[in-house]
N, C-alpha and C positions, 0 to 999 in steps of 0.2 A: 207630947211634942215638947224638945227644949227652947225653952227661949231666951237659950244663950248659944250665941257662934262663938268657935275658935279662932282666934287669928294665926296666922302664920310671922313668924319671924323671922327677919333679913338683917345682915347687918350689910353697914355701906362697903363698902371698897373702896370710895373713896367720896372727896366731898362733894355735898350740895351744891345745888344752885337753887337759891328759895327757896321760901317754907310750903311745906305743903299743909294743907288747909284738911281740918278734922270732916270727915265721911266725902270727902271728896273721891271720885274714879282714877284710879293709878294705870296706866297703861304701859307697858315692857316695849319698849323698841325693836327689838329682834322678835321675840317671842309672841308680840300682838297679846297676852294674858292682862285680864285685868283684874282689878281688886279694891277692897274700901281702904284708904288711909284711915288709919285710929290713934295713933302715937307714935311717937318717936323720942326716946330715950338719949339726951345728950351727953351723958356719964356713958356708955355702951356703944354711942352710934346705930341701936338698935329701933328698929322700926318697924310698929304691928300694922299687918296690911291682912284686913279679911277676905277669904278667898272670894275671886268672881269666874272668870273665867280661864281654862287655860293654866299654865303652870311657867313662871316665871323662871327664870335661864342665870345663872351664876357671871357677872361680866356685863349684861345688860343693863342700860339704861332706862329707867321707869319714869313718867311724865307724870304732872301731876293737872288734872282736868279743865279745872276751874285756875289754879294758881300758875302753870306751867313752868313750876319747879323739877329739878331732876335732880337724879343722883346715879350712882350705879351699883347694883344690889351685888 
């Protein structure tokens, strides 16, 4: 058994609104997919979100659980 996960990488489309907060729940607007916030990269605009459920959609908006920050992947 690994006891390492992959994260998946997004970058934004466009900007933020708030920070999202480390292992918090990310939910997709359109696509209902969710995932763990882990980083986010400010040189890149890139941002590791570990998979949960569902598969997140290019254009949507992702909320952030605890902090409800968004952006659009």
């Amino acid at each position: 058994m690994s006891l390492f996960t992959t994260s998946t990488s997004y970058k934004y489309l466009s900007h933020t609104l708030g920070s999202f907060t480390v292992d918090e729940t990310l939910t997709g607007g359109s696509s209902g997919a969710t995932g763990t916030f882990k980083a986010f990269n400010t040189n890149t605009n890139i941002v590791n979100i570990y998979p949960g459920t569902g598969t997140f959609t290019a254009g949507e908006t992702i909320t952030g659980g605890s902090s409800s920050a968004t952006a659009v992947i």
